[in-house]
C-alpha positions, 0 to 999 in steps of 0.5 A, spaced: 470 502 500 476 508 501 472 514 498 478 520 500 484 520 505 488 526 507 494 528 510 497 534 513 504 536 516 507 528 516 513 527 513 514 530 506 506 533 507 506 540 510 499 543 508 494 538 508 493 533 501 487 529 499 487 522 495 480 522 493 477 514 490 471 518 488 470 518 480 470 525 476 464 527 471 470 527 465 469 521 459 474 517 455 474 513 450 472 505 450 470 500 455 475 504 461 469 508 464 464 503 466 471 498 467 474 502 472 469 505 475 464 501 480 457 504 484 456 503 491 450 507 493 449 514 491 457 514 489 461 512 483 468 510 485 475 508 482 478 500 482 484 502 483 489 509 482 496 510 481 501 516 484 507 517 480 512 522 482 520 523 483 524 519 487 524 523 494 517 526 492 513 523 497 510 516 494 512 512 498 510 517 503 503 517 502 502 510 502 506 510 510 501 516 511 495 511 510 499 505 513 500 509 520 493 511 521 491 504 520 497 502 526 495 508 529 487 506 530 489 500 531 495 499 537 493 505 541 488 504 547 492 496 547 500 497 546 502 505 548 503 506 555 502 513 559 507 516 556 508 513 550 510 517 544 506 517 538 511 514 532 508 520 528 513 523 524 511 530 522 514 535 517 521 538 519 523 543 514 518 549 516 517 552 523 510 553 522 510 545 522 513 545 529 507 548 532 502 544 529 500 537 529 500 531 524 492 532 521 490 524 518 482 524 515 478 518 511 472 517 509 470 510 507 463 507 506 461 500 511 456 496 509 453 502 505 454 507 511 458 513 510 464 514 515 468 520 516 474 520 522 480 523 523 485 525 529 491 530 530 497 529 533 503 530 535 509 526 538 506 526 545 499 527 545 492 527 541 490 533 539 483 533 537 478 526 534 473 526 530 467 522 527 461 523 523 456 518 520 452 520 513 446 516 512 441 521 510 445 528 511 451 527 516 451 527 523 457 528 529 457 522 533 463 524 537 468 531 537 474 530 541 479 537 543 485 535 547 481 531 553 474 535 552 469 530 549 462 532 546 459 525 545 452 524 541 448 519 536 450 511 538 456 513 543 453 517 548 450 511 551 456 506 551 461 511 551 459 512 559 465 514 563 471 512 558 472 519 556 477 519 563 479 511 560 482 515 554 489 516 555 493 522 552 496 519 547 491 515 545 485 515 541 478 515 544 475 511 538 481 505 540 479 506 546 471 505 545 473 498 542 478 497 548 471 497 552 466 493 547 462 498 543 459 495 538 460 502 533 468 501 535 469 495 534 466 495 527 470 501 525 477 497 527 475 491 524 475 495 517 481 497 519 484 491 521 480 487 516 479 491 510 484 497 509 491 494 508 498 495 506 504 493 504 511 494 500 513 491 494 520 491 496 519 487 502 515 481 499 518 478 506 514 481 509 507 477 505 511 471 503 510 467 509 502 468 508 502 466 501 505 460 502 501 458 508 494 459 503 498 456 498 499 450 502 492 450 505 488 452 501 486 448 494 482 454 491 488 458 493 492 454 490 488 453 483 488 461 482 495 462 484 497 455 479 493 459 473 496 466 475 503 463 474 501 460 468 499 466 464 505 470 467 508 466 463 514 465 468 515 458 466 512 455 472 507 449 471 507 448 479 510 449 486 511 444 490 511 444 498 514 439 503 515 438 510 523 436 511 526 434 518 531 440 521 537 435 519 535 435 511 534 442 509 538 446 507 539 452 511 545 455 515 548 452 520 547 459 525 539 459 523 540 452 524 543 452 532 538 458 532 532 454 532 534 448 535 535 454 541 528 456 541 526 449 541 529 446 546 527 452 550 519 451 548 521 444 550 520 441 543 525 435 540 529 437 535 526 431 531 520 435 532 522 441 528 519 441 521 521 446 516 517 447 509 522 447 503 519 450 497 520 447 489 517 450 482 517 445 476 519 447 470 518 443 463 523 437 461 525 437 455 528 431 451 530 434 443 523 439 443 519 433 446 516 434 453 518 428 457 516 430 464 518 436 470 524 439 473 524 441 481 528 448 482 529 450 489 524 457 490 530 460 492 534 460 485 528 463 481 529 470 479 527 475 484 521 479 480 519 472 480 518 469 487 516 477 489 510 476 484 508 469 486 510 472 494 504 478 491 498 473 489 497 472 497 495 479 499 492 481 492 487 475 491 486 476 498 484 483 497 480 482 490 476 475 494 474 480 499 473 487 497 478 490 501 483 496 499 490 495 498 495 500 497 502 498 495 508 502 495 514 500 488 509 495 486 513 494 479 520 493 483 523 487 480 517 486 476 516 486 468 512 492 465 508 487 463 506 483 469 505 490 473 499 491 467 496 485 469 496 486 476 493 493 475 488 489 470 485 485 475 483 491 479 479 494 473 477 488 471 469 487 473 469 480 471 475 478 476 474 484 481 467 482 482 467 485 491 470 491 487 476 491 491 480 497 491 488 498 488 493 505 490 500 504 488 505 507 487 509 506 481 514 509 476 511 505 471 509 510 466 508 505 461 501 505 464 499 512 462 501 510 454 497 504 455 490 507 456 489 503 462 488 509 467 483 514 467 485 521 468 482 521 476 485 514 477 493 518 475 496 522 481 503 526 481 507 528 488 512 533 488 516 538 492 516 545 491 521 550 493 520 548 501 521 541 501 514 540 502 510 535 498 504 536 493 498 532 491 495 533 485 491 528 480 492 529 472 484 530 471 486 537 474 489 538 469 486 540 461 489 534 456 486 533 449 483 527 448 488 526 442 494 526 447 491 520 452 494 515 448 501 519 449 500 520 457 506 517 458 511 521 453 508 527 455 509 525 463 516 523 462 516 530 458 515 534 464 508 536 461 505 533 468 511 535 472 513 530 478 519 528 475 526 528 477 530 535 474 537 531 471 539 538 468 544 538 475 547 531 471 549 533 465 552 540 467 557 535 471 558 530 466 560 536 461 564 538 468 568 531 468 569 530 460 572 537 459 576 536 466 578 529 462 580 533 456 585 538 460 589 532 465 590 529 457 593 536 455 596 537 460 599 530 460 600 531 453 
């Protein structure tokens, strides 16, 4: 369960921002409070938080900034070479940043344990590496300052002689699991297993693990068929079958391609199997039902097969109480779509593991909807230095009859976080008077 995660000096970010999951004391009105807000020992922590901000304001920027410490953690000590860069991205438009590394830092709870871990980096090296573990009071188990090591707690008998196995560009923690020490391993498997992410203008990416469940798993497919249903999208089922390489319908160089690769694995091209997706519609005749009408998946609308392309990665994370954060989640969706998925994050009926929603959105008509409480709505913006700020709406004083307004306030300005268009309509006005003279003077 994510409690905080900050960055500093990463893309957008210069100085360090912290995105915080952990519940304020402030109280609204209805059920949203005890909805929204889930107990995990001593901390009260939100379901889900949406970041709002301008285009270029640095959204999607957090999201890449989580998304690069996991790929980080993960890949370090097993795909990254001596010498290796990084991959860090740090921030380019102040000089100050050229001298400092890129600060990442979260703090999550594993199996009811408190963790705190972070690292600093640059292109070519780590700079420093932390962890420390709360149980009754916070404890250090390790300290890393360039390649100077102060081990304690758990590591200092199963890290032994790894500190000169720890390359540079590489993190001490990667490393440890690399060599078989249980802590290790079990703070990369929450990475690897429970801190996810995706784009929501890259279903490609996810597609693929969504049909896979849906044809192998039948509850996976009774909750994606019910989930399509109540979307009211007109699909009354999906249906998948196994067609010969001859059969479907594909390009002729996709085509050549795998029979390429096949014939170089040593396959028959008889062999080769490709799945055809088709959604069934209702079949009418007057207003009399008589039956269902197959359409290739790939003629349904893009916000549809990008919906049914999410439920893979989204039930996955309610089933198993993983955080998830998604960048554009409401890209080619209906507003109202967007609600639901937001809803069954808040919803302690459905989201009974009490999995975890970060995303960033332009849909304000969350804000009007009352679904969000004040410390779940977020807001990045640049200041005069192209710089990145983070800052959450419960920072902010908000009457208690202005909530149901949220969303025309946001787009308002009130909040801040938006684009300034005022450039815009100067030009407009600049192009109708320019109009206006060319036809006087044509005159």
């Amino acid at each position: 369960m994510l409690i905080e995660f900050s960055v500093g000096n990463y893309r957008s970010f210069h100085q360090p921002v912290t995105l915080s999951m952990q519940a304020t004391s402030l109280k609204h009105s209805g059920d949203i409070d005890k909805h929204n807000v889930f107990r995990a020992g001593k901390y009260e922590l939100l379901r889900s938080a949406a970041v709002y901000g301008a285009n270029a304001s640095g959204k999607s920027n957090l999201i890449r900034a989580m998304m690069f410490m996991r790929r980080f953690v993960r890949n370090s000590s097993t795909r990254l070479q001596e010498g290796d860069p990084t991959g860090v991205e740090r921030f380019t438009f102040h000089m100050d940043a050229r001298q400092e590394p890129a600060y990442f830092q979260i703090i999550f709870l594993l199996e009811g344990v408190r963790y705190r871990y972070g690292f600093e980096l640059d292109e070519e090296r780590v700079h420093a590496e932390w962890l420390y573990r709360t149980r009754q009071r916070e404890t250090r188990l390790f300290v890393r300052e360039r390649q100077e090591f102060d081990i304690s707690g758990p590591f200092k008998k199963e890290a032994t002689g790894l500190e000169a196995k720890t390359r540079e560009n590489a993190l001490f923690l990667s490393t440890l699991a690399q060599f078989n020490s249980s802590t290790a391993i079990m703070l990369l498997a929450w990475f690897r297993q429970k801190f996810k992410g995706i784009s929501g203008l890259n279903d490609s990416a996810y597609g693929g693990y969504t049909l896979h469940r849906f044809e192998a798993e039948g509850e996976f497919r009774r909750r994606a068929r019910e989930l399509l249903r109540l979307a009211d999208v007109g699909i009354t089922d999906i249906s998948m079958q196994k067609l010969p390489l001859d059969r479907a319908d594909i390009p002729t160089g996709l085509r050549d391609k795998l029979i390429e690769i096949a014939q170089e694995e040593g396959e028959l091209e008889s062999e080769l199997l490709l799945t055809q997706v088709q959604t069934l519609h209702p079949l009418f005749d007057g207003e009399l039902p008589i039956g269902t009408q197959p359409l290739d998946f790939k003629e349904e609308s893009e916000g549809t097969r990008k919906f049914f392309f999410l439920l893979g990665p989204l039930l996955d994370t309610l089933e198993n109480g993983n955080v998830l954060a998604i960048d554009e989640l409401e890209a080619r969706l209906h507003p109202r779509l967007t609600r639901e998925i937001v809803h069954l994050f808040n919803s302690p009926r459905i989201n009974l593991h009490n999995a975890q929603l970060v995303f960033a959105t332009h849909d304000a008509g969350l804000l009007g909807a009352c679904m969000l409480r004040r410390d779940q709505v977020w807001f990045t913006e640049k200041n005069q230095y192209g710089a990145t700020d983070l800052y959450s709406l419960a920072e902010m004083k908000v009457r208690k009859d202005a909530l149901p307004l949220l969303d025309k306030n946001y787009l308002a300005g009130r909040y801040g976080a938006i684009p300034f268009v005022g450039g815009l309509r100067a030009f407009i006005e600049q192009e109708i008077q320019h109009g206006e003279k060319t036809e006087t003077e044509r005159a």
